[in-house]
Legacy VTK file of the C-alpha trace (Angstrom):
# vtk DataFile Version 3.0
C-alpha trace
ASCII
DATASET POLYDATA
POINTS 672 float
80.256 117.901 105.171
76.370 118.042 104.138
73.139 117.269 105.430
72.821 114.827 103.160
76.427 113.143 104.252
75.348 113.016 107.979
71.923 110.953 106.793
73.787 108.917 104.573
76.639 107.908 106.710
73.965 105.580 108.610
72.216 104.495 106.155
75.509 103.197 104.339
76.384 101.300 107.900
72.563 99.751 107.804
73.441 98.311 104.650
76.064 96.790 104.809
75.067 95.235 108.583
71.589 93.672 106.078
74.084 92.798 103.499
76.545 91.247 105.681
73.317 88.994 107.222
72.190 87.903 103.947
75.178 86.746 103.042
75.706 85.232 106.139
72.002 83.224 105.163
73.181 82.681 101.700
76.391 81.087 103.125
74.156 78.254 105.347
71.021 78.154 102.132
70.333 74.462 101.463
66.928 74.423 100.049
65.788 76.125 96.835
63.017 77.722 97.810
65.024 79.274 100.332
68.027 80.556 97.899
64.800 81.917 95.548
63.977 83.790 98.383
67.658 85.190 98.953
68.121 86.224 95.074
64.805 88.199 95.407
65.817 90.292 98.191
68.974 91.096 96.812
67.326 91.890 93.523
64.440 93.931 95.572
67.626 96.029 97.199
68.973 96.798 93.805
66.164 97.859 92.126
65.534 100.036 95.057
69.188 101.899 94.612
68.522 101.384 90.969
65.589 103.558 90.930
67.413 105.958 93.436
70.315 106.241 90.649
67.806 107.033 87.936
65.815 110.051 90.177
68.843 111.886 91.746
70.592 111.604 88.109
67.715 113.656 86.887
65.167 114.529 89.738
61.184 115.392 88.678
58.310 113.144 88.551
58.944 111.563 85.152
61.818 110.182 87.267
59.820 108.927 90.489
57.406 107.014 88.087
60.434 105.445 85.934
61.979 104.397 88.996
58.526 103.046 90.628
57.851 101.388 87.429
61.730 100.404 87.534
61.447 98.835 91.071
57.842 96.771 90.185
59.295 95.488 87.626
62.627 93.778 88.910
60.730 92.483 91.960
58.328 90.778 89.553
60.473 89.601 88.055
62.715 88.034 91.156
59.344 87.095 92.988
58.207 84.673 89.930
60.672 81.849 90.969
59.598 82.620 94.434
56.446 82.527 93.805
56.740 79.279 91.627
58.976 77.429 93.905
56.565 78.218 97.166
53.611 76.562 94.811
55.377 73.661 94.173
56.614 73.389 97.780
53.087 73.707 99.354
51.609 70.841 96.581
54.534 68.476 97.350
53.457 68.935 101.467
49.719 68.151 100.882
50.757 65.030 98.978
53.359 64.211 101.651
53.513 66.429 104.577
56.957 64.782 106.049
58.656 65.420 102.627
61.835 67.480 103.144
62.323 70.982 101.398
63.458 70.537 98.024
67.153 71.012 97.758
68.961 73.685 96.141
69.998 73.231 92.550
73.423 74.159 91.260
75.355 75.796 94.155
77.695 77.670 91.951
74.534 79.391 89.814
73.282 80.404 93.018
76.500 81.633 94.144
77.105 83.579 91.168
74.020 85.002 91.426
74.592 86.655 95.013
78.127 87.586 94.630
76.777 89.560 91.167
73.617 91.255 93.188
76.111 91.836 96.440
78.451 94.228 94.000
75.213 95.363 91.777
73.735 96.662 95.069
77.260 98.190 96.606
77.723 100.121 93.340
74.536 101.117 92.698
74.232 102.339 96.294
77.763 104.257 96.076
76.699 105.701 92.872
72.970 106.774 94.634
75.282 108.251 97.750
77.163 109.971 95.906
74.435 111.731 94.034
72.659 112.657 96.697
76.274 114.446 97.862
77.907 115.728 95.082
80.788 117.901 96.851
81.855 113.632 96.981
81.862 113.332 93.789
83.804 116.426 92.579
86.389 115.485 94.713
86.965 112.759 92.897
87.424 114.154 89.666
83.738 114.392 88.283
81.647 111.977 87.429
83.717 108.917 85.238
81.542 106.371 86.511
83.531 103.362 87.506
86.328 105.472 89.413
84.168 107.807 90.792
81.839 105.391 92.104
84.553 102.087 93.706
86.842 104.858 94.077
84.610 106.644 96.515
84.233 105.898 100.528
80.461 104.651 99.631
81.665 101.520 98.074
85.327 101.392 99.589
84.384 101.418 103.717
80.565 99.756 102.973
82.316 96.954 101.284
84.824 96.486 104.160
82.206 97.112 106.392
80.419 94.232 105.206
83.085 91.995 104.919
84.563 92.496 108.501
80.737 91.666 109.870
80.401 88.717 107.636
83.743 87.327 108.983
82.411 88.003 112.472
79.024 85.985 111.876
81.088 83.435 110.896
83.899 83.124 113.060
82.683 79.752 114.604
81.891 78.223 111.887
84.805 78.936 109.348
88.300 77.570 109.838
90.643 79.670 111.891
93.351 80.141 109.165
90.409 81.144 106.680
88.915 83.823 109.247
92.387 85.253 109.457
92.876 86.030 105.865
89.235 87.571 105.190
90.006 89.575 108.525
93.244 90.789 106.827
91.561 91.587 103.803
88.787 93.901 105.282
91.392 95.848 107.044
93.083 96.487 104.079
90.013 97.183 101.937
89.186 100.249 104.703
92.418 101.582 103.999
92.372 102.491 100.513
94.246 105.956 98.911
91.311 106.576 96.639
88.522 106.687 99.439
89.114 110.214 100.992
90.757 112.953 98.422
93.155 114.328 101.011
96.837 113.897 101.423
96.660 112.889 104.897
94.487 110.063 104.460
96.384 109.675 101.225
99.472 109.231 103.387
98.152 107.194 106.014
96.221 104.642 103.749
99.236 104.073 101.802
101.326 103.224 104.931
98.928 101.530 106.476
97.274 99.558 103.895
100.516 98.091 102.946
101.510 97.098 106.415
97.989 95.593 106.790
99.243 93.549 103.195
102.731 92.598 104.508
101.111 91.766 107.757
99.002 88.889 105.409
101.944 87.953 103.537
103.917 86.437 106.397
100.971 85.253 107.771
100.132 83.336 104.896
103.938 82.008 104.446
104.151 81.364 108.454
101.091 79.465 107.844
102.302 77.372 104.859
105.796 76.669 106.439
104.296 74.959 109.336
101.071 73.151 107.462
103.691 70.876 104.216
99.727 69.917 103.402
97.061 72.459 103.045
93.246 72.084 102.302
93.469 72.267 97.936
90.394 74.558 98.149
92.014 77.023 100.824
95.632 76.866 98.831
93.528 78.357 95.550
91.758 80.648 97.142
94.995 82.185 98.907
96.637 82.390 95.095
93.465 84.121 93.640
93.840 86.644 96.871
97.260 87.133 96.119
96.365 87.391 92.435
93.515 90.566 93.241
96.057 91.893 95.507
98.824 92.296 92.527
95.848 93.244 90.249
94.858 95.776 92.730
98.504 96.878 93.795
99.658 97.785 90.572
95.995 99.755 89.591
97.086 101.840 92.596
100.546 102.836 91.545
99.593 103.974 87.519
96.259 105.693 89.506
99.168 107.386 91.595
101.075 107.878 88.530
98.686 108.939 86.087
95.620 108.949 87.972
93.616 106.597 86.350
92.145 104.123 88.390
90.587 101.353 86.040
93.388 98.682 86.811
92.358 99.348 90.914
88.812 99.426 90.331
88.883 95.918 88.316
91.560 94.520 90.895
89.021 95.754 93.807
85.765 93.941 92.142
88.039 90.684 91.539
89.054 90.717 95.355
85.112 91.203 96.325
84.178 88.206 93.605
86.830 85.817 95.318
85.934 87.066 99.075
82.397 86.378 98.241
82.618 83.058 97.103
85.038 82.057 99.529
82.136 82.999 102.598
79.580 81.355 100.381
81.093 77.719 100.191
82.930 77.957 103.122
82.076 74.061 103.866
84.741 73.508 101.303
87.969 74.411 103.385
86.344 72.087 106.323
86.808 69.091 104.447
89.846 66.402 105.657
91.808 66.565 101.792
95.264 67.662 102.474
97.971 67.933 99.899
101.464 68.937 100.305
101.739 72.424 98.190
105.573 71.616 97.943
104.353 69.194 95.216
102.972 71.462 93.177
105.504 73.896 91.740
102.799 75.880 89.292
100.419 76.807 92.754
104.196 77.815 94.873
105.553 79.835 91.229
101.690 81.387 91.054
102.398 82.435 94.595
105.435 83.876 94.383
104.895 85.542 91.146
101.853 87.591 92.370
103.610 88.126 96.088
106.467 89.734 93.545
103.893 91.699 91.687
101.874 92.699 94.624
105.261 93.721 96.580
107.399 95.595 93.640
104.089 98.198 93.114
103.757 98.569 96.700
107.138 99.228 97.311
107.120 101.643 93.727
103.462 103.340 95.392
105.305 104.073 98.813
108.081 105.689 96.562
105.411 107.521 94.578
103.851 108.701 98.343
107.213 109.858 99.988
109.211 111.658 96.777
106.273 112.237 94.984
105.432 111.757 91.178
109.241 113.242 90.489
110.549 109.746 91.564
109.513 108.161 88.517
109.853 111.009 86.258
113.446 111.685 86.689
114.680 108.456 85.065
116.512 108.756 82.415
114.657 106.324 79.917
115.823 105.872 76.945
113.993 107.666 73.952
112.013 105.067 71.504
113.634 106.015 67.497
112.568 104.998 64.135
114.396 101.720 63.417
112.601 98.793 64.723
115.615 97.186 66.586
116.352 100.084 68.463
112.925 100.845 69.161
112.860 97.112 70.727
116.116 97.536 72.539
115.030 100.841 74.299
111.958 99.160 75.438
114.183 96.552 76.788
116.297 98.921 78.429
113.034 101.057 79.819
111.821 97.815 80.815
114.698 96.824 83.245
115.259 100.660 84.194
111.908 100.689 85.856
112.322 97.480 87.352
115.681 98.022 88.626
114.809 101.973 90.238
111.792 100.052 91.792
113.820 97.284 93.492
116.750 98.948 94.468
114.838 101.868 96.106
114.764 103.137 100.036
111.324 101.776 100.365
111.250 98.570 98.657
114.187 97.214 100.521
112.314 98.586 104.002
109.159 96.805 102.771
110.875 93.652 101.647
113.062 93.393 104.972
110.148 93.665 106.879
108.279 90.841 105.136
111.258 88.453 104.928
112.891 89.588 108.163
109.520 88.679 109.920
110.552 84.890 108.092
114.345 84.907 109.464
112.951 86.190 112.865
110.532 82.825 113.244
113.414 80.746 112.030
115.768 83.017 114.871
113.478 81.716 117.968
113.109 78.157 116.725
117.138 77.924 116.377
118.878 75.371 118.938
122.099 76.205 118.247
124.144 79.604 119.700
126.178 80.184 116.487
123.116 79.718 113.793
121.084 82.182 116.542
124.235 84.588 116.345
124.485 84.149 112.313
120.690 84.871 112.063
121.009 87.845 114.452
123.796 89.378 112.002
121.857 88.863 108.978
119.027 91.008 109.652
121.386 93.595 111.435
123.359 94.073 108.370
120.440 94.071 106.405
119.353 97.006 108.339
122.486 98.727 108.430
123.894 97.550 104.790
121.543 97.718 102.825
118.955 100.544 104.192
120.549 102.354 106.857
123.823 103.413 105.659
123.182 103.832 101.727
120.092 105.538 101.716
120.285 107.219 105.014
123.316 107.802 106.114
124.910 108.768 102.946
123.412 110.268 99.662
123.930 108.342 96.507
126.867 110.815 95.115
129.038 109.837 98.255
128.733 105.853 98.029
130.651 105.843 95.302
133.613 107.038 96.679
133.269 104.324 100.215
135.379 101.307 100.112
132.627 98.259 101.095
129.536 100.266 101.578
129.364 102.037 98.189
130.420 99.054 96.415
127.928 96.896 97.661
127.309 93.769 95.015
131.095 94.505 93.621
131.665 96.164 90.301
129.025 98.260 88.839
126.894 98.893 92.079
128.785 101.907 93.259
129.376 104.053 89.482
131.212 103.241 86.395
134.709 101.604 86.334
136.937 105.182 86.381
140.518 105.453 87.685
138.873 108.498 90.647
137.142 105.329 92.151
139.907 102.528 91.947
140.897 102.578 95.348
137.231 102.068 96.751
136.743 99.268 94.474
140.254 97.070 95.471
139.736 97.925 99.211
136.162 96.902 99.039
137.230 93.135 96.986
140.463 92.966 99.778
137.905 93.518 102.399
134.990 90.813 100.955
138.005 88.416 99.816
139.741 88.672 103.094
136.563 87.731 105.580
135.749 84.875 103.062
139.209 83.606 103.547
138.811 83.754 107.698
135.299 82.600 107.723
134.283 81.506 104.209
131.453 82.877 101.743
128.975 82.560 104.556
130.143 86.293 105.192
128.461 87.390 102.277
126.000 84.441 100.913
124.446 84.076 104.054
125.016 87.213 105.934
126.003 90.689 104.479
124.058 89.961 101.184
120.135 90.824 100.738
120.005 87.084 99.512
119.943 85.181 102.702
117.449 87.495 104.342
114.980 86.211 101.569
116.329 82.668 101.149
116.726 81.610 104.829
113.214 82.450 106.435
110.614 79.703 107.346
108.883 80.187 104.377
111.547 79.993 101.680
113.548 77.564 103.537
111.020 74.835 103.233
111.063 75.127 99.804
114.681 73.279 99.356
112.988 70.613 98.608
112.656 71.493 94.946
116.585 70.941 94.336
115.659 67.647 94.138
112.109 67.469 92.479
112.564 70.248 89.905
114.170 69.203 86.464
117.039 71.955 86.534
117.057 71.677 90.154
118.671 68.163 89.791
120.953 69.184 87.704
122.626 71.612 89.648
123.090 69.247 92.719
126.225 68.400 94.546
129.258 70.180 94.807
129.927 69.352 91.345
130.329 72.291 88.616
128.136 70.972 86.000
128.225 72.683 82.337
125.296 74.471 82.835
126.752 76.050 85.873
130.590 76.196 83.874
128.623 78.624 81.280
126.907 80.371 82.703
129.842 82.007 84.979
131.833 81.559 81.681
129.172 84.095 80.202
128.450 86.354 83.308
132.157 86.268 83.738
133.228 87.515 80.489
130.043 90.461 80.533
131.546 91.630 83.193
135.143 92.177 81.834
134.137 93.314 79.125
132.156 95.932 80.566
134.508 96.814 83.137
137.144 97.575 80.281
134.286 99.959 78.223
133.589 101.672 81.316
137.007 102.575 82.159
138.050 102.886 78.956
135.207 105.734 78.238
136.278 107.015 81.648
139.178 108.190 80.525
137.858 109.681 77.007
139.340 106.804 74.673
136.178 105.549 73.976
132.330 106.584 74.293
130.459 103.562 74.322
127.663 103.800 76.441
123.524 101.548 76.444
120.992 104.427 76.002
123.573 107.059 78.111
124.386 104.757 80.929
127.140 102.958 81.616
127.672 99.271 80.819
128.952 98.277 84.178
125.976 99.783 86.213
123.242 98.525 83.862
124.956 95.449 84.011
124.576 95.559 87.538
120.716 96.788 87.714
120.593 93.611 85.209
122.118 91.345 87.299
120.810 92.079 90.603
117.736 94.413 90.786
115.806 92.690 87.662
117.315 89.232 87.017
117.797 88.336 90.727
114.175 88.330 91.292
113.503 86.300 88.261
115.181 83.574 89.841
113.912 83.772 92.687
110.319 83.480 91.610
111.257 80.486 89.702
112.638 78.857 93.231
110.157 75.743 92.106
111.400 75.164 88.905
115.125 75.531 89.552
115.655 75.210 93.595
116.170 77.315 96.336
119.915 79.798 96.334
119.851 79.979 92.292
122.087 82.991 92.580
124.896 80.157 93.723
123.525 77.284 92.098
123.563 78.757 88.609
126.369 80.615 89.385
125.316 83.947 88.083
126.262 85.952 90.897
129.853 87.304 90.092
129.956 88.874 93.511
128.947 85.967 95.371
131.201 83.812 92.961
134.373 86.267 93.904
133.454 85.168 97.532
133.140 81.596 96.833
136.085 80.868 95.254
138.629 83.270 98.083
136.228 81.087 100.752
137.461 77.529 99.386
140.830 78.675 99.654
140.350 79.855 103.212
139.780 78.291 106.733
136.061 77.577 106.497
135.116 74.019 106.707
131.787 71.509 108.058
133.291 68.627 110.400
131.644 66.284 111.955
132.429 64.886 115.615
132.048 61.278 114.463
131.775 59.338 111.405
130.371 56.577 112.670
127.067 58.424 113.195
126.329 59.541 109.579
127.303 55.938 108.298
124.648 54.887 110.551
122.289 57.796 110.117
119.175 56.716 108.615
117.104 60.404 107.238
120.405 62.048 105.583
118.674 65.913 106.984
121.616 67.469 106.525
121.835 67.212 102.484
117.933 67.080 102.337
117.778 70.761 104.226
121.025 72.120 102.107
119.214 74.921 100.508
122.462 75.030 97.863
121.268 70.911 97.004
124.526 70.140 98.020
123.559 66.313 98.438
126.771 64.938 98.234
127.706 66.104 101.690
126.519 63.101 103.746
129.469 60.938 101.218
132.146 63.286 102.667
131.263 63.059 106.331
131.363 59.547 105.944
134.374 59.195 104.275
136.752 61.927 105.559
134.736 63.702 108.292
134.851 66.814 106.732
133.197 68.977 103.946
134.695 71.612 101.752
133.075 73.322 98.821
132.639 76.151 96.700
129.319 75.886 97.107
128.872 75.564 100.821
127.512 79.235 101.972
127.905 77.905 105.272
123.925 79.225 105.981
123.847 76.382 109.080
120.497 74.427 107.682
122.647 71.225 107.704
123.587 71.888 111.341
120.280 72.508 112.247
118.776 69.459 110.552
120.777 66.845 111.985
119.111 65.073 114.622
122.380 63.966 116.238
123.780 67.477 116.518
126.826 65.805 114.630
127.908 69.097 112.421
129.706 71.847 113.106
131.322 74.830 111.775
135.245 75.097 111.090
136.966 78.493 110.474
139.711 80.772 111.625
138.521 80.986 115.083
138.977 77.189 115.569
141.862 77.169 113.285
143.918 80.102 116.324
141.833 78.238 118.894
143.483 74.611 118.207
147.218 76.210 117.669
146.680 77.988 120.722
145.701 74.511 122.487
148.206 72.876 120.682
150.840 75.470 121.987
149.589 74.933 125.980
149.981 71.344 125.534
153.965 71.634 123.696
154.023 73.990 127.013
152.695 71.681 129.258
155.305 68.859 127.916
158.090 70.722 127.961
157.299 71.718 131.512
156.861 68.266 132.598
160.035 66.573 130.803
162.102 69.501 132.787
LINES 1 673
672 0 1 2 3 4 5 6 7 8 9 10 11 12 13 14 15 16 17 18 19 20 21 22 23 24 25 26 27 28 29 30 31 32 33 34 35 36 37 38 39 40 41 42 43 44 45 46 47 48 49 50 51 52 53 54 55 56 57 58 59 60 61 62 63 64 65 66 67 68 69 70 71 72 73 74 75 76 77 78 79 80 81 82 83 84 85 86 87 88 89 90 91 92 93 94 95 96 97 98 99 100 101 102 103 104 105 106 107 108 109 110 111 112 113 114 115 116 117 118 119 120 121 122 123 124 125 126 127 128 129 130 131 132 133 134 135 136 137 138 139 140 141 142 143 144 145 146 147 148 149 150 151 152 153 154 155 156 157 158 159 160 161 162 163 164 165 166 167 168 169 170 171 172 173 174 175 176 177 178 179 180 181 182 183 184 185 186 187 188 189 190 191 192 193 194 195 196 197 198 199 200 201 202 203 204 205 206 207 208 209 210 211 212 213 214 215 216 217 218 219 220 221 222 223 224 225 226 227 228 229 230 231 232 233 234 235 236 237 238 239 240 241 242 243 244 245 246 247 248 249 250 251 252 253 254 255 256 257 258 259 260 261 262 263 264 265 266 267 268 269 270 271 272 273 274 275 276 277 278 279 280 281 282 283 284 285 286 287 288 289 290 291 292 293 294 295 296 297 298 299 300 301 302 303 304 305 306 307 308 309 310 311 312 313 314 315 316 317 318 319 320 321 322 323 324 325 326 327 328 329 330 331 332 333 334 335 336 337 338 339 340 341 342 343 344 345 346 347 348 349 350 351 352 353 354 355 356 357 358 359 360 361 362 363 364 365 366 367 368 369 370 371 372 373 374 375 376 377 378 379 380 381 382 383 384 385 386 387 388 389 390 391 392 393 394 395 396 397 398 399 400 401 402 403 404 405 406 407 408 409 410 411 412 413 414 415 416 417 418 419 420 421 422 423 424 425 426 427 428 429 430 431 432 433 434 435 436 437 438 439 440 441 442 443 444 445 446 447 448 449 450 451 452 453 454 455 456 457 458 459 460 461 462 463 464 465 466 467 468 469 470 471 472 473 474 475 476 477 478 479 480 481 482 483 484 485 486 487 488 489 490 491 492 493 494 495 496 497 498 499 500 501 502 503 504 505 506 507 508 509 510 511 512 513 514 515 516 517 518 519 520 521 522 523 524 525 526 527 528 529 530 531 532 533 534 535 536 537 538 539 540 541 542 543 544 545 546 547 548 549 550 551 552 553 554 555 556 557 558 559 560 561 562 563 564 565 566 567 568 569 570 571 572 573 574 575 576 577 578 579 580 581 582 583 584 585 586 587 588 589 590 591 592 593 594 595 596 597 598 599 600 601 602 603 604 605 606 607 608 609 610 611 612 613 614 615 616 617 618 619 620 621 622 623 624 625 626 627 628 629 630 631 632 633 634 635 636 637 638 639 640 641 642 643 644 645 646 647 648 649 650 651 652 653 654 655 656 657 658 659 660 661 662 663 664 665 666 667 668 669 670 671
């Protein structure tokens, strides 16, 4: 490091503690006179780096006069209304001395006005920094402006700096829920890949930064599960966070990618502009307006859209740390040709490609089972009864194992194919194409899945072996069953009933599936090459199914309600299991009738996150439920206030025959 880095350093942490005051003023400003005054400092401070830029850009004393002449200027210009409103001020006093300050103006102007001069002076002071050291700014690049400059420590730590102090200032004055999120969000701003140009920072920003981010995620969804009503102003500024954070997210995977950093730099200034605004009219999120965010399916699809955005580029950047650029490079996309349709249909293909190696990679599924098993986890402790606690206990185990541990771990991808259960994870297509070699893993692994649904029904895989239930059944997502029964499609898939939408679509998925299974083998075996852009049908089908089109339901949870994998009935898998479950064992009984005739809230099909509402009509009538449908997740159980449900499967099934046999025993016994 230089001189000049070791003077600099200071000076940087000066600035941002002034910065982080004035804001903290700006934040409390009620009278004009005093928000005049505010705007003038703030313009005084960047005229000062202004004229800094313009003398180390081209040192001499042409330079120092310019940026004298520079630095008059601007503060006569931000001292007029100063000077103006003082005047006008001191005449209204002498007229009537007890008058009150006049009050500010327009409060958003005025905001606008600081949040611009607060990112005017942090760029113009990076940019003056990294002048004054310019080993900085070679190593990042040269001198392309925007990167070099937002890109660079100077702007990155400053601005974190200043936003960690602000939130201190403020901590007893902002609302606690607030405080934690603008907390979060300085942390993550100080660990940024594009601050220090070395691959150990590189590697520990990366990890860190995204912890920091999943860290806020379940925060923010731990928070929403247990407030149904949130402050209006506090639920849009969490979406426009989210938002900058998907913005900023995927500017840092093409700037690992490509290196260009103009999507992170943007994403970065939109974060500051909402951060800003949000410690400027804080009074806002004080207010008493509550409304329940589970009523308003465009702010929950907003949310989930940018969490899916923010996630799916920060699992793809962790890929893009640990395998390098290689990971993304190696896919075999498909090349774009002359004719229009084909052109479209490879860009089609690309599209899902890249989606699907994204979302069915080592560090995306580590990422995402962290976020969503911190959900199931705060659902785990808050669990009265010992079998949901066990069922919730296996689901993130097998998640771990299942889906991380023993595919990507244990084994390399060129051995899964050949492993009976493991390899063949989500059924045909998800361990290699349909060839004659792999025929024995692929019936063991359906006799193994069809067996367990028989003993214990589909809850075996729809709410335990399957990644599914790890992101369905949390806190967060759980809450959101309510939107089987306010969403338009939603309503339509209720009840145990197989509506026509539901009949065609596993008509359709169905039928893809044959089909496919019969090319694939077929060109296994040489009779016929038929193959989408090189691959085969049945594993794009699967990448389709389950690593692109899974997630597009899911993100659309408010439009169509919760589980639309089974709802819908898209999932073949899941369908496979469904069908050998409701010819099995597994059943929901209740201990009496009596009690749901008389039972007045009807929590058990209210909490179904499968909108099986017609549940309540069946303990009432027979005492029992059986269905399709039923994944057997334990919501209803949990939900009923009279501890009335409970499950029914093979265990019972051996446990009343054996009971039934001690008391033939016992009879026979006592008639001798």
């Amino acid at each position: 490091m230089s001189y000049d880095f070791y003077l600099l350093v200071p000076l940087a942490g000066f600035m941002a503690y002034v910065t982080a005051r004035i804001v903290k003023w700006a934040s409390g400003a009620q009278h004009s006179l005093e928000a005049s005054f505010i705007v003038f400092i703030l313009a005084m401070m960047a005229g000062m780096f202004g004229g800094a830029v313009f003398y180390l850009n081209d040192p001499g004393i042409t330079s120092i006069e310019v940026a004298v002449w520079m630095n008059m200027g601007i503060m006569a210009v931000a001292g007029v209304p100063v000077f103006l409103m003082f005047i006008r001020e001191a005449a209204s006093r002498s007229q009537e001395p007890e008058q009150k300050p006049r009050p500010m103006g327009s409060r958003a102007v005025f905001g606008v006005s600081v949040i611009s001069l607060v990112l005017l002076n942090e760029f113009l002071m990076g940019w003056a920094f990294l002048l004054a050291a310019p080993e900085q700014a070679a190593a990042h690049g040269g001198f392309s402006l925007l990167g070099s400059v937002i890109g660079s420590y100077w702007f990155l730590f400053t601005m974190a700096a200043e936003m960690a102090l602000t939130a201190y200032f403020l901590r007893r004055e902002i609302p606690r829920s607030l405080l934690a999120i603008v907390g979060s969000q300085a942390v993550i701003m100080s660990l940024t890949p594009t601050a220090i140009s070395t691959n150990s920072w590189e590697s520990i920003s990366i990890y860190g930064g995204s912890s920091a981010m999943v860290v806020l995620f379940v925060f923010t969804f731990e928070y929403l599960y247990r407030n149904k009503e949130v402050n209006p102003d506090l639920g849009r500024y969490i979406l426009r966070v989210f938002i900058a954070y998907s913005v900023m997210m995927t500017g840092l995977f093409l700037w690992m990618l490509t290196g260009n950093e103009l999507l992170f730099d943007l994403g970065v200034l939109v974060e500051m502009a909402v951060y800003f605004d949000a410690i400027l009219r804080f009074e806002r999120f004080l207010g008493s307006l509550r409304k329940p965010w589970l009523l308003n399916p465009r702010w929950t699809f907003g949310l989930m859209l940018a969490t899916l955005i923010a996630e799916f580029f920060m699992g793809g950047l962790i890929d893009l740390q640990y395998y390098g650029r290689g990971f993304m490079t190696a896919i075999p996309f498909a090349t774009f040709q002359s004719n229009i349709f084909q052109t479209l249909g490879a860009g089609a293909y690309d599209f899902v490609l890249g989606f699907s190696t994204i979302a069915n990679s080592l560090w995306f599924w580590v990422m995402m089972g962290a976020e969503m098993g911190s959900l199931v986890l705060f659902k785990f402790l808050h669990t009265r009864e010992r079998e949901l606690k066990i069922q919730l206990g296996l689901l993130m185990l097998t998640y771990a194992l299942y889906t991380v541990y023993v595919p990507y771990i244990l084994f390399s991808g060129g051995q899964l194919g050949k492993l009976p259960f493991f390899g063949w994870s989500m059924g045909i297509g998800s361990g290699g194409p349909f060839a004659p070699g792999l025929l024995g893993a692929i019936a063991i692994t359906y006799l193994v899945i069809g067996s367990l649904s028989v003993l214990f029904g589909s809850r075996v895989l729809c709410s335990t072996i399957c990644t599914a239930p790890l992101m369905y059944q949390g806190t967060f997502i759980s809450s959101m069953s309510s939107f089987n029964m306010t969403s338009r499609l939603g309503r339509k898939l209720l009840t145990s009933r197989l509506g026509d939408f539901y009949k065609t679509t596993v008509t359709l998925v169905m039928a893809s599936i044959a089909i496919a299974s019969v090319i694939s083998f077929l060109d296994s075996i040489g009779i016929l090459n038929i193959t989408l852009f090189g691959s085969d049908v049945t594993v794009f089908l699967y990448a389709f199914y389950f690593n692109f089109l899974w997630y597009i339901v899911f993100i659309l949870t408010p439009y169509i309600g919760t589980y639309g994998c089974v709802t819908t009935g898209y999932c073949h898998w899941g369908l496979f299991s469904q069908l050998t479950g409701r010819l099995g064992f597994f059943k929901l009984k209740v201990k009496s009738t009596d009690v749901c005739v008389n039972c007045k809230t009807k929590d058990c099909a209210k909490s179904c996150p499968v909108g099986l509402t017609d549940m309540l009509s069946h303990f009432m009538t027979v005492g029992e439920f059986k269905s399709m449908k039923c994944i057997g997740c334990g919501d209803c159980v949990s939900a009923c206030p009279y501890e009335n449900i409970e499950f029914k499967d093979v265990r019972h099934w051996i446990k009343s025959k054996l009971e039934r046999q001690d008391i033939k025993q016992k009879e026979i016994i006592f008639n001798s």
